[in-house]
Structures are given as C-alpha cells and as structure tokens.
N, C-alpha and C positions, 0 to 999 in steps of 0.2 A: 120850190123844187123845180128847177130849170131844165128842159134836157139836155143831155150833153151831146146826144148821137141822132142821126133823121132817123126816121122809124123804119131802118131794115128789115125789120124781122116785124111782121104781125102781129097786134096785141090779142087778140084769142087765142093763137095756139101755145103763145107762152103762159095765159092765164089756164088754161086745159093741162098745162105741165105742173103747175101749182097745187091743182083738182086734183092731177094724178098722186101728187105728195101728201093726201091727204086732206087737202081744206074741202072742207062744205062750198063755200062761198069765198069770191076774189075781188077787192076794190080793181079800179082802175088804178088807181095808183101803184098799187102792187104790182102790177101785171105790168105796168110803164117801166116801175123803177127796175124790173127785174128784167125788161125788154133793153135798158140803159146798160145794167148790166154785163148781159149776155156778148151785146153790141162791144163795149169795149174790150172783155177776154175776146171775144173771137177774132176784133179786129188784130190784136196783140199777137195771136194763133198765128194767123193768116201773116204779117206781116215778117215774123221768127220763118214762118213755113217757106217764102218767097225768099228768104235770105239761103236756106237750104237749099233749095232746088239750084239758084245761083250759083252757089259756091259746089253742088254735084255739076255744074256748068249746064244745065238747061234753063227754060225758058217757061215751062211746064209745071205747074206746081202740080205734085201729084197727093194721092192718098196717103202715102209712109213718110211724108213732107210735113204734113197737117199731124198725124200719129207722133210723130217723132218731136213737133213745135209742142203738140200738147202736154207730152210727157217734162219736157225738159222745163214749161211755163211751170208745173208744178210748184 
C-alpha cells in the first residue's frame, strides 16, 4: 500500500475523526489510508474550486468556491 499524496493533513487528527465515528481503537494504516483519502477529494475540491473563482474572474478562491466545488463533486 504505497501512498499516493505527501502527508498534508496529520495522521492524528484524521485518526481522532475515525474515534469520533465510533472506533475504540485506530491502526495506522487506517488513519494513513483515510489521510490518502481525504488528500485526494480535497485536492479534487480545491482544484474544481480555483476553476470557479477563475471563471467568476478572480484570483481569490473563496468559501462559496469550496461550498459550491463540494456540492457539484457529489
């Protein structure tokens, strides 16, 4: 299991999201693959979100940029 993305996001607090879902206990694995995860929706987010702002003709990605990329990624 290779990773595919640098470790953007912290492997604790994604594994304290997992806790929050209900596990007792979290491998590292888990908490990696689901930090893999996370990393590539968001970057996908982000990347939809910056094509928005663009074409609203700024420069600025804003919050209703991100709202709006996440709905549409659906």
């Amino acid at each position: 299991m290779g990773r595919k993305y640098s470790t953007i996001l912290p492997q604790a607090p994604v594994a304290r999201l997992i806790q929050k879902a209900g596990a007792t206990r979290v491998s590292d694995d888990a908490a990696m693959e689901l930090v893999d995860i996370l990393s590539e929706y968001g970057t996908e987010i982000s990347k939809y979100a910056v094509k928005i702002a663009e074409h609203s003709g700024r420069k600025t990605v804003r919050a209703g940029d991100v709202k709006l990329a996440a709905e549409k990624m659906k």
